[in-house]
VOVO-122486 format. One line per 5 residues: their letters; for each residue x, y, z of C-alpha. Coordinates in Angstrom, 1 decimal, always signed. Each point is the difference from the previous one (the first is absolute). Layout:
% VOVO-122486
a = X,Y,Z; ...;
//
This chain:
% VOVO-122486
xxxxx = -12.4,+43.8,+142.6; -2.0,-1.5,-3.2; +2.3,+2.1,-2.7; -0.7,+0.6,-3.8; +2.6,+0.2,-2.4;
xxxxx = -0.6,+1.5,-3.7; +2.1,+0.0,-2.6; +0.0,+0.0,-3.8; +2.3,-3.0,+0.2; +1.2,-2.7,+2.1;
xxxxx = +3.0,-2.3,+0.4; +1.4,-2.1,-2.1; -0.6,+3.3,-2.2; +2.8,+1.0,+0.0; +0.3,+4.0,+1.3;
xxxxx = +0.8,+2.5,+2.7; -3.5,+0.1,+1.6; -0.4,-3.6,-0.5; +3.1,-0.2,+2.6; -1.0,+2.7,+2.1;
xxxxx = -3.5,-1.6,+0.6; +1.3,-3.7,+0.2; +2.9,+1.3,+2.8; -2.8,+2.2,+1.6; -2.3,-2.5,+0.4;
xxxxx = +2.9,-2.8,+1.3; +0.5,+2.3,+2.6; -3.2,+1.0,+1.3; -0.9,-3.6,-0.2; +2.4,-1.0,+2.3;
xxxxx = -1.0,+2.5,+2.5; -3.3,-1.7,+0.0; -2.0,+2.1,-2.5; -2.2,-2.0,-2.6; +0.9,+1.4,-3.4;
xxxxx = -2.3,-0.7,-3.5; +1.2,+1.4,-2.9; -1.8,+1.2,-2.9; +1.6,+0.4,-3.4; -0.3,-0.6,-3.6;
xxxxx = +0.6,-3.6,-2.0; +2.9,+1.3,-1.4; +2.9,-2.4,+0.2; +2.7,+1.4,-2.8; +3.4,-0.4,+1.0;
xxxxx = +2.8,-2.2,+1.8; -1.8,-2.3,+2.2; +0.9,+0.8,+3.6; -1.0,-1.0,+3.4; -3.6,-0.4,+0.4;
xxxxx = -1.4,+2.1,+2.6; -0.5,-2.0,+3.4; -1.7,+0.2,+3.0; -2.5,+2.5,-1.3; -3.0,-0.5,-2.5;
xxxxx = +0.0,+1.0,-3.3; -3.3,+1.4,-2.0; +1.2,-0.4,-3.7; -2.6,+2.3,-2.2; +0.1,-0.1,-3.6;
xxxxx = +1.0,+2.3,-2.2; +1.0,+0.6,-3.2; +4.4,+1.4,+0.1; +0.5,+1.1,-3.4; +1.3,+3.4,+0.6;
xxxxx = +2.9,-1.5,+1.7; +0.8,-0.3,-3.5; +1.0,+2.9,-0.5; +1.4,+0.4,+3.6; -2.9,+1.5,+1.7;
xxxxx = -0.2,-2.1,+3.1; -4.1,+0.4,-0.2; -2.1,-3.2,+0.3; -3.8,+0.7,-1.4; -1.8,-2.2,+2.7;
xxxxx = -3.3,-2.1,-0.4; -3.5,+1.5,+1.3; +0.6,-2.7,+3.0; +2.5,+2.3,+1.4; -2.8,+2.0,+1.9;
xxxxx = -1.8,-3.2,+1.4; +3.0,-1.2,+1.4; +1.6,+3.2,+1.3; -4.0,+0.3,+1.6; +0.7,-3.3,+1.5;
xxxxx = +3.2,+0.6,+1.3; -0.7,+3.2,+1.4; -3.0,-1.3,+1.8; +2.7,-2.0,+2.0; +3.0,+2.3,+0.5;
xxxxx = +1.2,+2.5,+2.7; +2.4,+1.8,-2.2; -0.4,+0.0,-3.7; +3.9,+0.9,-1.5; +0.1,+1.2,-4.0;
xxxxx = +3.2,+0.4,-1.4; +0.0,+2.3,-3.1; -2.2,+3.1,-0.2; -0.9,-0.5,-3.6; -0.1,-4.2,-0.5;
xxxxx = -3.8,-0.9,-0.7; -0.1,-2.3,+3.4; +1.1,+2.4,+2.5; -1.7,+2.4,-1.4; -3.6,-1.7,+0.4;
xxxxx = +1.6,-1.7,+3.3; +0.1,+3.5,+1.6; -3.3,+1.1,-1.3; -1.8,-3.0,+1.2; +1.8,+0.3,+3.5;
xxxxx = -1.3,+3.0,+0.7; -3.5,-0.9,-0.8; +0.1,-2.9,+2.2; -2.0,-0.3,+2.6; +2.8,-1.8,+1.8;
xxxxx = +2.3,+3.2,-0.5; +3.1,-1.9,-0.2; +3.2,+2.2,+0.7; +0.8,+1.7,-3.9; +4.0,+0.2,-1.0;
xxxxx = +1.7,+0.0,-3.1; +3.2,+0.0,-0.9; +1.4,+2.3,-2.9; +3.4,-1.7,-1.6; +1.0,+2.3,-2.6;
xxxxx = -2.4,+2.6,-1.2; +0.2,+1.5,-2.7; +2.4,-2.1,-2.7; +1.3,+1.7,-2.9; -1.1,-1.8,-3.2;
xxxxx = +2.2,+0.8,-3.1; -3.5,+0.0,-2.1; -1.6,+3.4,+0.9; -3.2,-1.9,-0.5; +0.1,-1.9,+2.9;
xxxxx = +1.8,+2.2,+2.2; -3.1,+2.0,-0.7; -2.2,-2.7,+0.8; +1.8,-0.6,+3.3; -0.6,+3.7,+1.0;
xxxxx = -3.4,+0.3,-0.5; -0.2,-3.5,+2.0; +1.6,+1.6,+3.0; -2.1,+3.1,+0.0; -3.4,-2.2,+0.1;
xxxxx = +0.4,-3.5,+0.7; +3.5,+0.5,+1.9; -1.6,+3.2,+1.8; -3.6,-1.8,+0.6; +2.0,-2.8,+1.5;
xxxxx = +2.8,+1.4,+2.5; -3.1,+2.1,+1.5; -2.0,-2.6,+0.7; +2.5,-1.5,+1.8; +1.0,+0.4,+3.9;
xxxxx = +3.7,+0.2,-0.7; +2.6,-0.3,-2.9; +3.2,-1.9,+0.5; +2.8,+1.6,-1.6; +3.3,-0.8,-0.8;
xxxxx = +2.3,+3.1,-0.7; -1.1,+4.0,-0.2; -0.4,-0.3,-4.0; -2.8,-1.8,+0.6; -1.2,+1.2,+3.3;
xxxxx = -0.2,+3.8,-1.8; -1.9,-1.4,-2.5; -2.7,-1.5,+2.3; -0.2,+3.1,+2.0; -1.1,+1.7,-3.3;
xxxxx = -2.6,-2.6,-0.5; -1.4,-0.5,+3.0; +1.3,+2.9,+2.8; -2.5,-1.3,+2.8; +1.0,-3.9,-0.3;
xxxxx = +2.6,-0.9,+2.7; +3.8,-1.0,-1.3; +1.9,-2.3,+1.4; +3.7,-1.4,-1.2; +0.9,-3.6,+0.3;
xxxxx = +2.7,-1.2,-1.7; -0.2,-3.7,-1.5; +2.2,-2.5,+1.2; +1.9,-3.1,-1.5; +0.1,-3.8,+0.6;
xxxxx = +3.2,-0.7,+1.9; +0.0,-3.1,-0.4; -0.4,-0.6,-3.6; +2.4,+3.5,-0.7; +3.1,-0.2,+1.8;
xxxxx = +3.6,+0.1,-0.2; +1.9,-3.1,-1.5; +1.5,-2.4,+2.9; +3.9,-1.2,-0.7; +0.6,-2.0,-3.1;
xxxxx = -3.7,+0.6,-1.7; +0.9,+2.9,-1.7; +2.7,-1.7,-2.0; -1.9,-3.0,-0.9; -2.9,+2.1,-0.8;
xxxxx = +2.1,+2.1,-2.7; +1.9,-3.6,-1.0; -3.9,-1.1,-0.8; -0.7,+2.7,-1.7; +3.4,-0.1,-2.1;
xxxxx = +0.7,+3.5,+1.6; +3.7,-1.0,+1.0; +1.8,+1.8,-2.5; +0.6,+2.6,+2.0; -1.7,+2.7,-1.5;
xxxxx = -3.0,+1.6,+2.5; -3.6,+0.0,-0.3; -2.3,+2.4,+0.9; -3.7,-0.8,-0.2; -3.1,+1.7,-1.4;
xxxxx = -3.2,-1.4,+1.8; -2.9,+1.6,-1.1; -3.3,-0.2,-2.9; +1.3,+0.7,-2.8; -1.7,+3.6,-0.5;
xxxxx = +1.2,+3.6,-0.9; -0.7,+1.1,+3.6; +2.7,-2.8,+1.2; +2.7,+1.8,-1.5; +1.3,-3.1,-2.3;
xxxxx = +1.4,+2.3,-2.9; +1.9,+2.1,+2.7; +1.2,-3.5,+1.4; +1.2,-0.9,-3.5; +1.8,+3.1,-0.6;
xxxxx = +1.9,-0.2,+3.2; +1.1,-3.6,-1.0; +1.2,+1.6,-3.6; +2.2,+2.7,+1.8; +1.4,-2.7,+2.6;
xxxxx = +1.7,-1.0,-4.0; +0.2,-3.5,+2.2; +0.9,+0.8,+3.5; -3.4,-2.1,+1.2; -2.5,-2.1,-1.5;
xxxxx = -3.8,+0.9,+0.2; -2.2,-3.0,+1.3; -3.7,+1.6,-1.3; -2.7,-2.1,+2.3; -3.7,+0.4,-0.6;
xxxxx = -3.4,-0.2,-1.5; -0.8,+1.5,-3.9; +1.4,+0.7,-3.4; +4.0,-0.4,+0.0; +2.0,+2.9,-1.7;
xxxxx = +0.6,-0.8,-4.3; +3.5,+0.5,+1.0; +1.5,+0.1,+3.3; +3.9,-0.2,-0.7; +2.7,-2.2,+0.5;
xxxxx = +0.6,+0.6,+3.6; -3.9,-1.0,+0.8; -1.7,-3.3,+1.1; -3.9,+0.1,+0.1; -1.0,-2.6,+2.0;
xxxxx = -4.1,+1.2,+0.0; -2.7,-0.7,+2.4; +1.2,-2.5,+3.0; -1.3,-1.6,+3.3; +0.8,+2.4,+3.3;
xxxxx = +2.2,-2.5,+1.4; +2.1,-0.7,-3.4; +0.5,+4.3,+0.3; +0.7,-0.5,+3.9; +3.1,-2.3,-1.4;
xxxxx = +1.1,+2.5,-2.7; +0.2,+2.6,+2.2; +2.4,-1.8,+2.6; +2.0,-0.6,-2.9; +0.3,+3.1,-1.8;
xxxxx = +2.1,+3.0,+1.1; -2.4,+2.8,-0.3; -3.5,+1.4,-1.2; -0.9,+2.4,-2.5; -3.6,+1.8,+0.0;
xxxxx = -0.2,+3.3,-1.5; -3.9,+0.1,+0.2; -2.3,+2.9,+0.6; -3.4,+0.6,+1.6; +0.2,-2.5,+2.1;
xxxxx = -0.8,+0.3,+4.2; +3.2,-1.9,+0.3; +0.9,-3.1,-1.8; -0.2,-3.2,+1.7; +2.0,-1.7,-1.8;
xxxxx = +2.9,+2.5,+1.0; -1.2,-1.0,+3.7; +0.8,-3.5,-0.8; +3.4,+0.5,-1.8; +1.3,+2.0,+3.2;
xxxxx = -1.9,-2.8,+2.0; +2.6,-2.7,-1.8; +2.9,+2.1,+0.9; +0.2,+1.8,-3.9; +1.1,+3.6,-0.3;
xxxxx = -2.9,+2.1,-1.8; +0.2,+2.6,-2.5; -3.1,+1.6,-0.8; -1.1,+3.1,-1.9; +0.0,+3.5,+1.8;
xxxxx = -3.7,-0.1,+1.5; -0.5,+2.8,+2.7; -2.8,-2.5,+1.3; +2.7,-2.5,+0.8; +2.3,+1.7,+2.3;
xxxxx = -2.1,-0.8,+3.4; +0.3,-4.2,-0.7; +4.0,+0.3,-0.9; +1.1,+2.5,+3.1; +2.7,-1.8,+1.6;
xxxxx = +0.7,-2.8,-2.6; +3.4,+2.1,-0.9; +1.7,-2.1,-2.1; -3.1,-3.0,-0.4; -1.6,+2.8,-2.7;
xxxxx = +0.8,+2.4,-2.6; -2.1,+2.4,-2.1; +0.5,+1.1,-3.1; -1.1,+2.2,-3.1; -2.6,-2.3,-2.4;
xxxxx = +3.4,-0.1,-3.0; +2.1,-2.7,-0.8; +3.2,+2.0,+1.0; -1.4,+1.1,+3.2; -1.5,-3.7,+1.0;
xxxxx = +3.5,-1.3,-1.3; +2.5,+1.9,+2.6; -2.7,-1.1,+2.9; +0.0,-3.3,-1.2; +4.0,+0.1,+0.1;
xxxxx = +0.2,+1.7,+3.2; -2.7,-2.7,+1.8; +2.3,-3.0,-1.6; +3.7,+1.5,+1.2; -1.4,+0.6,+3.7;
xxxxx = +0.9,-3.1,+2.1; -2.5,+1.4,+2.6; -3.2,+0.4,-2.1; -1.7,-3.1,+0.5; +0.5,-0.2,+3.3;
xxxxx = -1.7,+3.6,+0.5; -2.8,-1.2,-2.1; -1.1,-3.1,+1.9; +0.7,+1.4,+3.4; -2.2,+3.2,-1.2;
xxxxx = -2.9,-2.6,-1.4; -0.3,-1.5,+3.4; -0.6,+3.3,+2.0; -2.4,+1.8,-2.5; -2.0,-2.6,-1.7;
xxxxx = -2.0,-2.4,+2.6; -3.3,-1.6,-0.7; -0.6,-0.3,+3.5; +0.8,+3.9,+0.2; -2.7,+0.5,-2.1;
xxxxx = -2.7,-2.6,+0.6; +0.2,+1.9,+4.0; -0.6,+3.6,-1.7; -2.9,-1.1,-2.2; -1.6,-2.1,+2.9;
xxxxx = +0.2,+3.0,+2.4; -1.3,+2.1,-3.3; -2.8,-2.4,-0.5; -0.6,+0.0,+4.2; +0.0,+3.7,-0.3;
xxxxx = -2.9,+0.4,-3.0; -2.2,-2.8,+2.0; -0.2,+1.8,+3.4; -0.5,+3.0,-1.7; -2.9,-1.2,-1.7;
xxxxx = -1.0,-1.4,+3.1; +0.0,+3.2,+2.1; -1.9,+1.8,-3.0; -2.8,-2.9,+0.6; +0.3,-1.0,-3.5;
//
């Protein structure tokens, strides 16, 4: 199958959907798919690896409200000319964000087509709770038009936990919903071999003794970094917080805090084999990938109480640990994780059962196979 991708970013942006897309597209690749992928010019962040074995369709567009961490690129007029021209040529078109200006026009020139590609788009997060009221207005009133428009234009909307499945049965009650979870690079995220670890930490001047857990994340409200801080403060220097990741560094992030900012994915591959647990207390999210990763490298997680999270950590016992968004909450899981001998084992072995690529490159295919032979049978 000829297979569209859309996105408001792409690799070596550096971002959850970003990742989803690039592993996505690895996959299906190597199943013998041909995968294009369209996406703004956007290129902020750690430079990572560049996406391979798949095109890339880079669209300009101005990224200014990043700024202000809304992850919304304004894209050029030439977006709809070469969406048009992409379309013309695919079997499956694939958005990835209700809202993002690129799916959005993606979906609606899909199903205009005289082609009639197969429509999907999968929703990530939904609605995201902005601390300014004005633009957790704005995003509401998106969802209702441009988010509601969008998922019922579509032939089926990927989901990744209940949260976010109820609200796309709000918005769209006859569009089919599916759930595929994402998966993780193996390879790249995995468990430390004999000796690395230590030389790892003696690198990194981490040998003192005293453990590290990491933060891995944007630097945004929604990430949970204050919560992560606090935590740290009530640990009075039972761990030190390693903060990883793209944007504006706390003023003052205390004495038991090292903010290393925005790195390549394989410099945070090595970080996490050498630190001895991971701290996300983040919200709104489908489920974090960077958690994936962490468990994927054989790190205990702790992460903030999410209802929507439950289904991805069922039977990681010990490999994950929830906790209230306060520093004294996040401090005790953080404690517990680093005292149980077991945890890390539990995590990785967990991370190789529940998050596969090829797991989910196989449902979307058959998804995709599904939507086509439907279409087919209708005589469209």
């Amino acid at each position: 199958m000829r297979i569209l991708a859309v996105s408001h970013y792409a690799l070596p942006h550096l971002g959850g959907i970003e990742v989803v897309v690039d592993g996505l597209a690895r996959e299906l690749v190597a199943r013998g798919h041909e995968v294009v992928h369209v996406a703004s010019s956007a290129t902020a962040g750690a430079p990572g690896r560049a996406p391979g074995g798949y095109r890339v369709e880079r669209v300009p567009a101005l990224n200014v409200l990043e700024r202000i961490d809304v992850p919304y690129p304004l894209f050029a007029p030439s977006l709809v000319g070469v969406l048009r021209r992409e379309i013309a040529r695919a079997d499956v078109v694939h958005a990835h964000g209700l809202l993002y200006q690129s799916a959005a026009a993606a979906i609606a020139l899909a199903a205009r087509s005289a082609r009639r590609p197969a429509r999907v788009v999968t929703e990530h997060v939904g609605h995201v709770a902005y601390a300014a009221p004005l633009l957790d207005r704005a995003q509401a009133l998106a969802l209702a038009t441009l988010g509601r428009a969008t998922a019922r234009r579509a032939q089926a909307l990927v989901t990744l936990n209940d949260a976010v499945d109820a609200g796309l049965a709000a918005l769209a009650p006859a569009t089919r919903r599916v759930r595929i979870h994402n998966g993780v690079d193996a390879e790249r995220y995995r468990p430390a071999p004999p000796g690395e670890r230590a030389a790892l930490r003696r690198e990194l001047g981490w040998d003192d003794g005293v453990p590290r857990v990491l933060f891995v994340g944007r630097l945004v409200a929604k990430k949970g970094l204050d919560a992560a801080l606090a935590a740290t403060a009530e640990g009075a220097g039972a761990f030190r917080l390693v903060v990883v990741g793209p944007g504006t560094p706390p003023r003052a992030p205390g004495a038991n805090v090292h903010v290393l900012g925005a790195m390549p994915p394989d410099r945070v591959a090595a970080l996490y084999r050498a630190a001895d647990a991971f701290l996300l207390p983040s919200r709104g999210e489908g489920f974090p990938l960077t958690a994936q990763e962490a468990m994927a490298s054989g790190l205990p997680v702790v992460l903030a109480d999410e209802p929507a999270y439950a289904e991805y950590l069922g039977g990681a016992g010990a490999g994950a640990r929830t906790a209230a968004a306060d520093g004294a909450a996040l401090a005790r899981a953080v404690a517990g994780a680093l005292a149980d001998p077991a945890a890390g084992a539990a995590a990785a072995a967990h991370a190789r059962q529940a998050f596969s690529w090829a797991a989910a490159a196989v449902r979307h295919e058959a998804l995709y196979r599904e939507l086509l032979a439907g279409d087919a049978r209708d005589g469209r």
